[in-house]
C-alpha positions in Angstrom: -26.3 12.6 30.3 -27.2 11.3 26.6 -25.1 10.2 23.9 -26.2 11.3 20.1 -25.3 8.4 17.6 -25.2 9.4 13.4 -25.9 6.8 11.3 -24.2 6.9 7.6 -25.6 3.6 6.2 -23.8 4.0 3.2 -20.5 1.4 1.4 -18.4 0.8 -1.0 -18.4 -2.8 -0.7 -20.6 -4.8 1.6 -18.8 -7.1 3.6 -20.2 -11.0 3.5 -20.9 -11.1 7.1 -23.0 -7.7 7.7 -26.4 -7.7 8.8 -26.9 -4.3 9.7 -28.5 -1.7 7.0 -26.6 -0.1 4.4 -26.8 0.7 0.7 -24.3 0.6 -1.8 -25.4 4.0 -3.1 -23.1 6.1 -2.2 -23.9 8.9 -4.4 -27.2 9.2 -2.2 -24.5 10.5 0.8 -24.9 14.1 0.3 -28.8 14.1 0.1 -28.8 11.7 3.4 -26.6 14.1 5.4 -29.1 17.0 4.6 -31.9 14.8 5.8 -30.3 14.0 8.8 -30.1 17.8 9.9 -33.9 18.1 9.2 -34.1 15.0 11.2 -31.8 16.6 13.9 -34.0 19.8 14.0 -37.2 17.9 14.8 -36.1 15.2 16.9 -34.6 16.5 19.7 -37.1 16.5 22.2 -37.3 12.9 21.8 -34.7 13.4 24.7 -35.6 14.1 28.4 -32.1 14.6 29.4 -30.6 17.4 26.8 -27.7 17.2 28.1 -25.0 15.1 25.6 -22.1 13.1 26.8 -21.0 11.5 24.0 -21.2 11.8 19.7 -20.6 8.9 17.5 -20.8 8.4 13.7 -21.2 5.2 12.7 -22.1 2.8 10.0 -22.1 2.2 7.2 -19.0 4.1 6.2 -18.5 7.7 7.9 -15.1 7.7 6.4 -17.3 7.9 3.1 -17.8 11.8 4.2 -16.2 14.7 4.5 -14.9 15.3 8.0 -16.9 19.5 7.0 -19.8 17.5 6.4 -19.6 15.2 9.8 -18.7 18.3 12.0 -21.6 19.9 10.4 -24.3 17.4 11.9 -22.2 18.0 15.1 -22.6 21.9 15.1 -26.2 21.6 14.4 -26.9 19.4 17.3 -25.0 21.9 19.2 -27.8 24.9 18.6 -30.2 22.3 19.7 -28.8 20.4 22.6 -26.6 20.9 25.1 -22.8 19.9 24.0 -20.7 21.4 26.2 -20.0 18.5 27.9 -19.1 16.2 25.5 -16.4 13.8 26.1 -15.8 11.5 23.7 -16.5 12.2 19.7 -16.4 8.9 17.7 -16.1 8.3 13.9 -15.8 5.1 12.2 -14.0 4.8 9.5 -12.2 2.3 6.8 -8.6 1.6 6.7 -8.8 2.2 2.8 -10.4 6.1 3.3 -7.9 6.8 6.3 -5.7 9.0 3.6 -3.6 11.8 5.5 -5.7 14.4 3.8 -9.1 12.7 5.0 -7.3 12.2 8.5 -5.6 15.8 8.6 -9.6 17.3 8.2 -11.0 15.0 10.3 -8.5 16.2 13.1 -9.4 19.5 12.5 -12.8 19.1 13.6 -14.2 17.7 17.2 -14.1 13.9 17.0 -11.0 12.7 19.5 -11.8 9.1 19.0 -11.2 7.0 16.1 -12.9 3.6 15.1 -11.0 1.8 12.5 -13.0 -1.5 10.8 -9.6 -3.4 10.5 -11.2 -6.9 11.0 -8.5 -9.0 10.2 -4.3 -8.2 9.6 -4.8 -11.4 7.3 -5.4 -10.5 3.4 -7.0 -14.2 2.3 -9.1 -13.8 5.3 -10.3 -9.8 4.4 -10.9 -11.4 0.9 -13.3 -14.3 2.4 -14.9 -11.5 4.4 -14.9 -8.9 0.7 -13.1 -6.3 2.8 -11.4 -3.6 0.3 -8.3 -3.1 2.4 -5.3 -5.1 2.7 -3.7 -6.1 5.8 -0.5 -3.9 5.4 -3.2 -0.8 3.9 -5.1 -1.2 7.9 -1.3 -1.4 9.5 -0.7 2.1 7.9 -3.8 3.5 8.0 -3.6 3.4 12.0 0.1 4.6 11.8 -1.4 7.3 9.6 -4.1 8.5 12.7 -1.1 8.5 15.5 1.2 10.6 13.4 -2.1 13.2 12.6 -2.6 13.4 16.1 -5.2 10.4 17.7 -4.4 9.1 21.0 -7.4 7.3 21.2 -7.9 4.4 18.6 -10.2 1.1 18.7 -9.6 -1.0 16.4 -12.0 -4.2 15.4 -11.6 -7.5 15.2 -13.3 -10.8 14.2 -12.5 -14.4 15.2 -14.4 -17.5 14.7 -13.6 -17.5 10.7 -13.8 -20.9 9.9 -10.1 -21.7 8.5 -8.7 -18.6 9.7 -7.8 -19.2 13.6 -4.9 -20.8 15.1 -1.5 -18.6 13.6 -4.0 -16.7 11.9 -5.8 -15.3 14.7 -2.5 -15.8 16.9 -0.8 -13.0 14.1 -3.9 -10.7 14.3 -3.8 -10.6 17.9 0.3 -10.0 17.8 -0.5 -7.3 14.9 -3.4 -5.2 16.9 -1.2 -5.0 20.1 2.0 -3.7 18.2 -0.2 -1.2 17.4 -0.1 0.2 20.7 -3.9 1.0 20.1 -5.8 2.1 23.3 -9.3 -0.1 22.3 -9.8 -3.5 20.6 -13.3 -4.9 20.1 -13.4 -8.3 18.9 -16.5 -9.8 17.8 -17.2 -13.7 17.1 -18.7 -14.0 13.8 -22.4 -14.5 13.6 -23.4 -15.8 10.2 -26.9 -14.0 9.8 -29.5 -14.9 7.4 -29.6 -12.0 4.8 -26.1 -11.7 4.0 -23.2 -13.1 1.7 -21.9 -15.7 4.5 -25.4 -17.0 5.4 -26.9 -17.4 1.5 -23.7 -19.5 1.4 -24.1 -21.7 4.4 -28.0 -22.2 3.1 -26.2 -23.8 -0.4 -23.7 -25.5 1.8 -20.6 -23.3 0.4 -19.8 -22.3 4.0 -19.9 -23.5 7.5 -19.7 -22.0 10.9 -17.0 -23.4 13.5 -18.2 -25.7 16.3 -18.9 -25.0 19.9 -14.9 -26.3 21.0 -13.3 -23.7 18.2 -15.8 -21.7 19.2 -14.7 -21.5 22.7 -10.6 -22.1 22.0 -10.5 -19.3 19.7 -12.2 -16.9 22.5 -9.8 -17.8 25.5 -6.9 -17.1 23.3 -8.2 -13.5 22.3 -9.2 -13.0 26.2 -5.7 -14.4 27.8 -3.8 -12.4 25.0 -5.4 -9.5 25.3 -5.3 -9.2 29.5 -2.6 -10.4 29.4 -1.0 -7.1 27.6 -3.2 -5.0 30.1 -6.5 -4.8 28.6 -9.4 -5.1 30.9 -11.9 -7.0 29.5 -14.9 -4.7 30.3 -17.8 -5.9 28.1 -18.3 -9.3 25.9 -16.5 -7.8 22.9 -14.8 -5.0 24.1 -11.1 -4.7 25.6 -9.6 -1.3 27.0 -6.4 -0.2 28.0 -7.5 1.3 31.7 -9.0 4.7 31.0 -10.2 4.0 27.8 -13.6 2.4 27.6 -15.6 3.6 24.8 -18.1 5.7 26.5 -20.5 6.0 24.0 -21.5 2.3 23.9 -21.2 2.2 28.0 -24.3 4.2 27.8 -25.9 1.5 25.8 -25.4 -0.9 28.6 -26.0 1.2 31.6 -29.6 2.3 30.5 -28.9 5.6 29.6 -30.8 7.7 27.1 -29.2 8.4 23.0 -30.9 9.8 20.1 -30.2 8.2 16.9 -30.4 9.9 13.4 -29.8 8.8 10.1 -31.6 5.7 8.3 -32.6 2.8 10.6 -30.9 4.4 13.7 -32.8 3.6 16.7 -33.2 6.1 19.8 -34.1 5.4 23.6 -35.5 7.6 26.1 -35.6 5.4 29.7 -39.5 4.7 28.5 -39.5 3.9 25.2 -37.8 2.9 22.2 -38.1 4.3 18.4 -36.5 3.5 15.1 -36.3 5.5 11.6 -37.3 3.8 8.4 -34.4 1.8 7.0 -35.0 2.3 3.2 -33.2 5.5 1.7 -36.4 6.4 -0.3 -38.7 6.3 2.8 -36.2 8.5 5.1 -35.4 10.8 2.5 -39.3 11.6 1.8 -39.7 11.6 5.6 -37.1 13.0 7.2 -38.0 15.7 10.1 -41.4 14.0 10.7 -42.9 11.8 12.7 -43.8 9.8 9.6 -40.5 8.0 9.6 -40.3 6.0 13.1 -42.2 3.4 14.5 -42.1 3.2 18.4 -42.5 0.5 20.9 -43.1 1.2 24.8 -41.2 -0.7 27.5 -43.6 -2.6 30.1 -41.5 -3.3 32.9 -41.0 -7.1 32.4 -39.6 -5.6 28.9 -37.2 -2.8 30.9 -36.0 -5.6 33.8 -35.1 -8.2 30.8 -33.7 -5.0 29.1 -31.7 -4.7 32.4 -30.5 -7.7 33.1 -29.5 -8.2 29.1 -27.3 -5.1 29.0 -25.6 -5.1 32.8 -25.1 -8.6 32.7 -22.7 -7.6 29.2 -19.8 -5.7 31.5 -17.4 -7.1 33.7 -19.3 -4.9 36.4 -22.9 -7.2 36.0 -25.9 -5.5 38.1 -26.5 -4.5 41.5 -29.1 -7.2 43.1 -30.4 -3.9 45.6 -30.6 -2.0 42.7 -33.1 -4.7 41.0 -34.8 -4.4 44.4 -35.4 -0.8 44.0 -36.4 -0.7 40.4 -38.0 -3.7 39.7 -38.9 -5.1 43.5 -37.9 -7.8 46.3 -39.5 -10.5 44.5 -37.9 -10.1 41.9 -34.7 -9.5 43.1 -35.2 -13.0 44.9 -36.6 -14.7 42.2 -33.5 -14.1 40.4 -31.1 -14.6 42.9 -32.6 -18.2 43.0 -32.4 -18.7 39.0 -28.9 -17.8 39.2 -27.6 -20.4 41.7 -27.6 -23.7 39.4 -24.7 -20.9 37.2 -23.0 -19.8 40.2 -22.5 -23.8 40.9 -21.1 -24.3 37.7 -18.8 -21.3 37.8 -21.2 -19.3 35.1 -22.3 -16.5 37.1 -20.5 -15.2 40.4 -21.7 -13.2 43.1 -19.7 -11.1 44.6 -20.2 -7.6 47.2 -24.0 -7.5 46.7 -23.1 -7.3 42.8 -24.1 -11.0 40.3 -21.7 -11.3 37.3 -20.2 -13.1 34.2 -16.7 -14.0 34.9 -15.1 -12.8 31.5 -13.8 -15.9 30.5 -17.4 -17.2 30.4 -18.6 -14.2 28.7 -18.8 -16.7 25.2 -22.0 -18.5 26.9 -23.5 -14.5 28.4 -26.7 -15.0 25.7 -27.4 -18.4 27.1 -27.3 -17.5 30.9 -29.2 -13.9 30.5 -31.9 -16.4 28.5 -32.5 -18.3 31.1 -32.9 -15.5 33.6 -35.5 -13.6 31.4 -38.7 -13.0 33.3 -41.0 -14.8 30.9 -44.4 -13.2 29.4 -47.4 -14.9 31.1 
């Protein structure tokens, strides 16, 4: 089965850290949306598997919508593809649009799953990050969502803020869990290039942590959130058991999605396509094949691809299954890669199956480096 992602790539605000794209034109929303149905309408057999699992609305800002206007896209896709089956029906949304009017609609359509961009409990550090909530506006907003009726919230977090761990982080983590929410991602911040936090680090107005904060401020999120009974399932993603997001599972068990909206990228076992990301070029392009560019997977690219993405959960990948799908000599090649890890406690194997133990999951992009098959 295949999930279908939305991609709303507009805000209010941009946040100093994001690199993903978005536009602060939010009076562009409405004409986006439309363009996303034409999209919709012409994309679908980008898809061998019609069959969808899973919706999700991110961003950007889906809370920026009306919930009508999300569940409209929704009912589209559902004269076009196969919905029955869907599961799980995501939508990301700000603690600062979550008002009970905006939350009472939104209930009223499909979505049973609610992504709230909290960040951080800690208002000087949602200030560093130019968040527009407060700390006590994200405590409400998910008290808000329970009492209209969503059992299944994930909330975000971000550690690695230089000045802002220690009671800072120790408070955040306290605050989430009090929550009672069912999901926490937590994400170490990555300061990229084009965006507030980077331009400042190039002037020497910011700095990243080092390597032993770095690795302090991970073990503390990881033994505090197990240790309330989250299983810590991917790099950045606990769950309560029976609540994994199933949407991004899909991402790291190979399956196929279709993406629409601006910039959102789509995957189909073989290959891998992308829509413009400029408003102008998607809006004069929309339901043609005028606004992707495509790349096709060799095999080298799909077993790197494999490894990356399996070797993300707390599950890793199947050596006979790399036997099967990518050959014996690979299969041994990388069995022999991964013993100078397994000595140092890196990567474990365990029941035919070659993993990152979760409290190492803070070096994963180093280790699935060194394992990548190589281009001659």
């Amino acid at each position: 089965m295949a999930g279908l992602y939305f991609h709303i790539p507009f805000c209010r605000r941009i946040c100093a850290y994001c690199d993903f794209f978005k536009s602060a034109e939010v009076g562009r929303v409405d004409s986006v949306l439309d363009a996303m149905g034409r999209e919709l309408d012409g994309a679908v057999d980008w898809l061998a598997d019609r069959r969808i699992r899973t919706v999700y609305f991110g961003g950007g800002t889906p809370s920026l919508c009306d919930p009508a206007r999300l569940q409209g896209l929704a009912d589209r896709a559902a004269t076009l593809l196969d919905c029955s089956g869907v599961e799980e029906f995501t939508v990301e949304a700000n603690p600062d649009d979550m008002t009970e009017e905006w939350l009472e609609a939104l209930a009223r359509t499909g979505a049973n799953r609610l992504s709230v961009g909290v960040q951080s409990f800690d208002d000087d550090e949602l200030r560093l990050m130019n968040r527009r909530h407060t700390g006590a506006q994200a405590v409400e907003a998910v008290r808000r969502a329970q009492a209209a009726g969503f059992a299944n919230l994930t909330i975000d977090l971000i550690f690695g803020v230089p000045g802002f761990g220690g009671k800072v982080l120790q408070r955040n983590l306290e605050q989430a869990l009090a929550l009672g929410v069912q999901h926490i991602s937590a994400y170490h911040l990555t300061v990229e290039k084009n965006t507030a936090f980077g331009r400042r680090l190039e002037r020497g107005r910011f700095s990243e942590v080092d390597e032993q904060v770095s690795e302090r401020e991970y073990l503390e999120v990881h033994r505090t959130l197990t240790g309330a009974g989250f299983e810590h399932y991917e790099v950045s993603n606990y769950a309560l058991p029976g609540c994994r997001a199933r949407h991004n599972a899909a991402y790291w068990s190979g399956d196929e999605y279709l993406g629409i909206g601006p910039a959102a990228h789509s995957f189909n076992g073989k290959s891998r396509r992308w829509a413009a990301a400029s408003i102008d070029g998607y809006l004069a392009g929309a339901g043609t094949e005028a606004i992707y560019e495509q790349e096709r997977l060799t095999e080298r690219d799909r077993y790197n691809e494999y490894l990356m993405t399996r070797l993300r959960t707390a599950e890793g990948l199947e050596l006979a299954t790399v036997e099967t799908c990518f050959g014996k000599e690979r299969a041994e090649r990388l069995l022999r890669q991964a013993e100078p890890f397994m000595r140092v406690g890196e990567l474990c194997l365990a029941a035919g199956r070659l993993a990152i133990p979760a409290e190492k999951f803070l070096v994963s992009d180093a280790v699935i480096g060194a394992l990548f098959e190589a281009d001659d």
